[in-house]
N, C-alpha and C positions, 0 to 999 in steps of 0.2 A: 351811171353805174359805177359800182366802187371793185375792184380785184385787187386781192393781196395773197402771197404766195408767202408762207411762213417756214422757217426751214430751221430743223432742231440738231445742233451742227454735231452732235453727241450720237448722234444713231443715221443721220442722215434722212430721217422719215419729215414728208410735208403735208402741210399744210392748207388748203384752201378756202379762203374767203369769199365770199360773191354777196353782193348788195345792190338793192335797189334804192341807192340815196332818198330820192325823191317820197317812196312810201317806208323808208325808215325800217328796211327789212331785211335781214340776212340769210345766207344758210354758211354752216361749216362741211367742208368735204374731209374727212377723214381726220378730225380731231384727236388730239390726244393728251389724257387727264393729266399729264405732268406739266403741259403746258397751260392749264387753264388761268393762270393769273395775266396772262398776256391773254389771251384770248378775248379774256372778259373785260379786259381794257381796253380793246378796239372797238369789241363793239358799243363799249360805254361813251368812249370819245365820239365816235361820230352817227351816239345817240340809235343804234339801230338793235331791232327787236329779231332773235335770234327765231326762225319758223321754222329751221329743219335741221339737226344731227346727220349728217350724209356718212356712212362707211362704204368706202369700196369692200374692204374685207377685214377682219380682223383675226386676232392670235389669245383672244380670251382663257384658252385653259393655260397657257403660259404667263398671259396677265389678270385673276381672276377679279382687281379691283377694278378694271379700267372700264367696264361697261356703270357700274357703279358712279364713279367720277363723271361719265361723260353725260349722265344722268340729273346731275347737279346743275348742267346749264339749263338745262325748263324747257327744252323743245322734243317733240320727236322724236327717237331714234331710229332712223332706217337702217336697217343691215339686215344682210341674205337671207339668215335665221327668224328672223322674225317679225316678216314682212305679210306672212298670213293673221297674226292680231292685230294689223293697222287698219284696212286690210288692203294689198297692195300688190300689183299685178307688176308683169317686163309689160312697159310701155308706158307704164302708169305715167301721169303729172306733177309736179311737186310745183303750186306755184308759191311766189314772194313776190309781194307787189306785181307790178304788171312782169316779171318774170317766170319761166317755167324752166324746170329741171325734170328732164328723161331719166325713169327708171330703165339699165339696161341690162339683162340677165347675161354676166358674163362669164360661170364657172371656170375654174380649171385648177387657178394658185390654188384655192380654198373651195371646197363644195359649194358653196355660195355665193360665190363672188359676184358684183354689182359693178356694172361702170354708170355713173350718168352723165349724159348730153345737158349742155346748156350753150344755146348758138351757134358756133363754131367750132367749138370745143368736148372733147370727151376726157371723163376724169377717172382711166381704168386701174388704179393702185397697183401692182404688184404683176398684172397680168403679163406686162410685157419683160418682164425684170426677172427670168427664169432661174439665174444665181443669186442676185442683187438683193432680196429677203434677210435683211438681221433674224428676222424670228425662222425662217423656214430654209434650209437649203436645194429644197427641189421642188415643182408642184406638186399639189394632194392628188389632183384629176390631171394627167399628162390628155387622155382621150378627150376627156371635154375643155381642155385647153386649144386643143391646137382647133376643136369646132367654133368655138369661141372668138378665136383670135383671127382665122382664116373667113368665117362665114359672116359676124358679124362686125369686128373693127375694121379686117380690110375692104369691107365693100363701101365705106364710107368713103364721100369725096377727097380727093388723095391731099384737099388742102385742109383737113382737119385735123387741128392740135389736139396733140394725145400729152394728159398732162400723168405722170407717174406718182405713187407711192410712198414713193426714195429713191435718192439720188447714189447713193454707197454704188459705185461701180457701174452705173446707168444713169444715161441722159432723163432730166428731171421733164425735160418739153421736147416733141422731135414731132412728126405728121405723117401722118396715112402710108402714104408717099414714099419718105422715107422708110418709113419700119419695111413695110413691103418689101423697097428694094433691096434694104441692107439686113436686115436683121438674125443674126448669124443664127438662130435655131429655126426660123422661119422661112426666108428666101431662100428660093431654090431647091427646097426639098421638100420630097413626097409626107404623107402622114407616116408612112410605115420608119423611112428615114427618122424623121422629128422624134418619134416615138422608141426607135432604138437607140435615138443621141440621151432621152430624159431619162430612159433604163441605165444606162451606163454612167447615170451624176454621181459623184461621191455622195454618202451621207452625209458629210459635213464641208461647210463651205470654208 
């Protein structure tokens, strides 16, 4: 297996690689079309055939080319929006060579929002990052965030790497574990609590 963690040091948003060497097969988690000249070099170098476009979530009416660009590399695109034309369920498989990738319904940043599972690993972009958003300063869905984050990430084994979004003001990799215990919007307080911290966010970060 091949992981590469690509970091675009200008907005702080990442990256994800995952590959199956052996059947020459990739996916990207959460690409973005200004990087694509690097993207498309990696996977040239070590010869691997892109099978799946992965977004956690995106910010399309503030970027209206980028679905377009990411379109350009020839595979799939999954994202929130448009996962009933593929057609694609929460739980769904995404495989690549002997690899699979979990579809995980994670609303809250975005209406939409998707985390996927892949081994030990969950890749929830923006979820955990409640200021930390270049594009957004507070979640769209605070209700379906905190169902989200409370119901489905933390019931995960508390040794599962939670990979982020962006790094701007929030850890890029942390676990189960951790977020649970520490995570200042999260630990320790009620929904009603959580709920009148996200009422009270500035509009602007």
């Amino acid at each position: 297996m091949y992981f590469r963690i690509l970091s675009n040091e200008a907005s702080g948003e990442l990256t994800y690689l995952l590959a199956d060497q052996d059947a020459c097969e990739a996916v990207l988690v959460d690409p973005h079309s200004c990087d694509l000249p690097v993207l498309l070099a990696l996977l040239a170098e070590r010869d691997l055939r892109l099978r799946w476009v992965l977004r956690t979530h995106q910010h399309d009416v503030s970027h209206p080319d980028e679905r377009a660009g990411l379109a350009s590399l020839g595979a799939p695109l999954v994202q929130g929006d448009n996962l009933d034309t593929l057609p694609l369920a929460d739980g769904a498989v995404l495989p690549f060579g002997d690899e699979l990738v979990r579809i995980v319904f994670t609303p809250g940043h975005t209406p939409h929002c998707l985390s996927f599972g892949w081994r030990d690993r969950l890749f929830c972009g923006g979820l955990l990052a409640i200021t930390a958003c270049p594009h957004q300063p507070h979640p769209a869905a605070p209700e379906l965030l905190w169902d989200s984050v409370t119901q489905r990430v933390f019931t995960l084994p508390d040794e599962t790497l939670l990979f982020a979004g962006h790094e701007q003001r929030a850890r890029a990799v942390s676990t189960v574990q951790e977020q649970r215990r520490w995570h200042p919007f999260f630990a320790g307080l009620t929904r009603d609590e959580f709920l009148a911290q996200m009422t009270a966010l500035p509009e602007k970060n």
